[in-house]
C-alpha positions as CSV (number, residue, x, y, z in Angstrom):
1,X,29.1,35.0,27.1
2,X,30.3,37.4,30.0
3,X,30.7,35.6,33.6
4,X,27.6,37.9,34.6
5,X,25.5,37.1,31.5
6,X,26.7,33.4,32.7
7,X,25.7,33.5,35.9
8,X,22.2,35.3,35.0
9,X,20.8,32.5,33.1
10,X,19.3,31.0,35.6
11,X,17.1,33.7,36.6
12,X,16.2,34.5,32.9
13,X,15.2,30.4,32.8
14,X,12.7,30.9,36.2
15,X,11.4,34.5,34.5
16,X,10.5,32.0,31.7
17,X,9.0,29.2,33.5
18,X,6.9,31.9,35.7
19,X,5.6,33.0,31.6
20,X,4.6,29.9,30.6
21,X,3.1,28.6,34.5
22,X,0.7,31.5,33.7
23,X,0.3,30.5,30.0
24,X,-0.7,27.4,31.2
25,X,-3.1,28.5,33.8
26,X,-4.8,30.7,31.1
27,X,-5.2,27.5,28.8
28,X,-6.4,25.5,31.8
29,X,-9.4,28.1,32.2
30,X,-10.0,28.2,28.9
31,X,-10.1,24.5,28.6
32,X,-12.8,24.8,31.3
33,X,-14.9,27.6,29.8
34,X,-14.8,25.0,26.8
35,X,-16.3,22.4,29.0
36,X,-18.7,24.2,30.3
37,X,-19.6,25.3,26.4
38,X,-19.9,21.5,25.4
39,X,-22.9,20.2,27.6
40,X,-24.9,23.4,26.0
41,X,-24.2,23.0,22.6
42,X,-23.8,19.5,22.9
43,X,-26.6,18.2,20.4
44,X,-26.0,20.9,17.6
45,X,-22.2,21.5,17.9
46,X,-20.7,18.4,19.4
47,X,-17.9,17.9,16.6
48,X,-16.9,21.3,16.8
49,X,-16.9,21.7,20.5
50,X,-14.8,18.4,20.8
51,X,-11.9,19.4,18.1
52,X,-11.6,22.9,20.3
53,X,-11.4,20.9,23.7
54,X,-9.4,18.7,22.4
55,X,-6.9,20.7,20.4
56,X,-6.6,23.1,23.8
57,X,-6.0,19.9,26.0
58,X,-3.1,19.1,23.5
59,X,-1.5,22.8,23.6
60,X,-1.9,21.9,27.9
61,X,0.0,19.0,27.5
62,X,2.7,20.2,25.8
63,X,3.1,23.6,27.4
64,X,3.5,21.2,30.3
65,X,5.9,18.9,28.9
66,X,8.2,22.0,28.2
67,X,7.4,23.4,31.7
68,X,8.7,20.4,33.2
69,X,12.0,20.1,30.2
70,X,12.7,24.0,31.4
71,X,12.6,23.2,35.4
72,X,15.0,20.1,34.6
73,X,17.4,22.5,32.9
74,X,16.4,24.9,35.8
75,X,17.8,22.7,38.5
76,X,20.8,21.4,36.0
77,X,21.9,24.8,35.5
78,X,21.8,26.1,39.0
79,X,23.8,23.0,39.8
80,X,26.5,24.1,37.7
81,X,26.4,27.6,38.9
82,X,26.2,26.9,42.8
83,X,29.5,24.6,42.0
84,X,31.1,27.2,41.0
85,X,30.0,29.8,43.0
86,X,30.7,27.4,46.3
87,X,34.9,27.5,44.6
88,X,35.2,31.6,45.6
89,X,37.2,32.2,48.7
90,X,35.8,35.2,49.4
91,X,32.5,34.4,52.1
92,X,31.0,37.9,50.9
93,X,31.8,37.6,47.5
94,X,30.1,34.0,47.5
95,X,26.9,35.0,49.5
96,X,26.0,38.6,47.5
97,X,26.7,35.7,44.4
98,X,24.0,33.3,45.8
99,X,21.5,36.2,46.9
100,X,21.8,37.4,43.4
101,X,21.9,34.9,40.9
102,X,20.5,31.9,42.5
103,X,18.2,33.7,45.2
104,X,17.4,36.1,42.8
105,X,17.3,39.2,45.3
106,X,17.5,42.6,43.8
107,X,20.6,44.9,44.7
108,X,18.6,46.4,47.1
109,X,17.1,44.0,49.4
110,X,21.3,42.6,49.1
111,X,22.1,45.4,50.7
112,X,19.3,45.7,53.8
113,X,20.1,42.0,54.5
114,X,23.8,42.2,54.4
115,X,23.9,46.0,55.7
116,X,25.8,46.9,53.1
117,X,25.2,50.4,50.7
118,X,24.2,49.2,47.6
119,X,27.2,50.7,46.2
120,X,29.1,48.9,48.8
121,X,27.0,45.5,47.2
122,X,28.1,46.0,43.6
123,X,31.6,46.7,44.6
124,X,31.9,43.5,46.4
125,X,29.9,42.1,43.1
126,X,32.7,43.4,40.7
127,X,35.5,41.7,43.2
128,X,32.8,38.3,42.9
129,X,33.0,38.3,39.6
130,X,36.6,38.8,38.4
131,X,36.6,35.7,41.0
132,X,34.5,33.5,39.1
133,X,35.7,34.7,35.4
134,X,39.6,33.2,37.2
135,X,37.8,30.1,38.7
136,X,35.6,30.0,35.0
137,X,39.2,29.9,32.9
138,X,40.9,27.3,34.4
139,X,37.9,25.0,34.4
């Protein structure tokens, strides 16, 4: 794994958390339109009605128990990439690095903030990384 494709994990991991928040929100509704089902068809359908709630209240409580493994590994993860990060020298080198890969800014909004071109931005990027693969080696 490349230092960039490194230090981009952690914004793959929150694009992936944001997936299953909504995939959970989408169960959660359907769990309610389920509900809502039951107390009409409670005296013909009951059985039937109860296996679906119950089946869609288990695939809630394990999307959420892999929501909350994911944020752990989240914050674990960000840890380890702020520490090393927070070993550049280089103040503008480490900030572009934070606003990237733990802010998760795009290029542009880098380079309106810091008043930089964005080709200014990604030079200073390619100067922040060779810094990190050399502090990434010796570790």
């Amino acid at each position: 794994m490349n230092t960039k494709e490194y230090l981009s994990q952690a914004l793959y991991l929150d694009l992936i958390i944001e997936s299953k928040l909504e995939q959970l929100e989408a169960l959660k509704c359907l769990a309610t339109k389920v509900t809502s089902n039951i107390t009409k068809e409670k005296v013909t359908n009951g059985n039937k009605s109860n296996r679906l709630l119950e089946n869609t209240v288990i695939k809630i409580v394990d999307l959420e128990n892999e929501i909350n493994e994911n944020i752990a590994h989240l914050v674990g993860l960000k840890k380890e990439i702020v520490d090393i990060i927070n070993q550049v020298d280089d103040l503008n080198c480490r900030l572009i690095l934070e606003k990237r890969y733990i802010a998760g800014e795009s290029w542009e909004e880098i380079s309106e903030e810091l008043n930089y071109s964005v080709r200014g931005v990604y030079k200073v990027h390619g100067k922040a990384l060779k810094k990190v693969e050399r502090i990434k080696s010796v570790q």
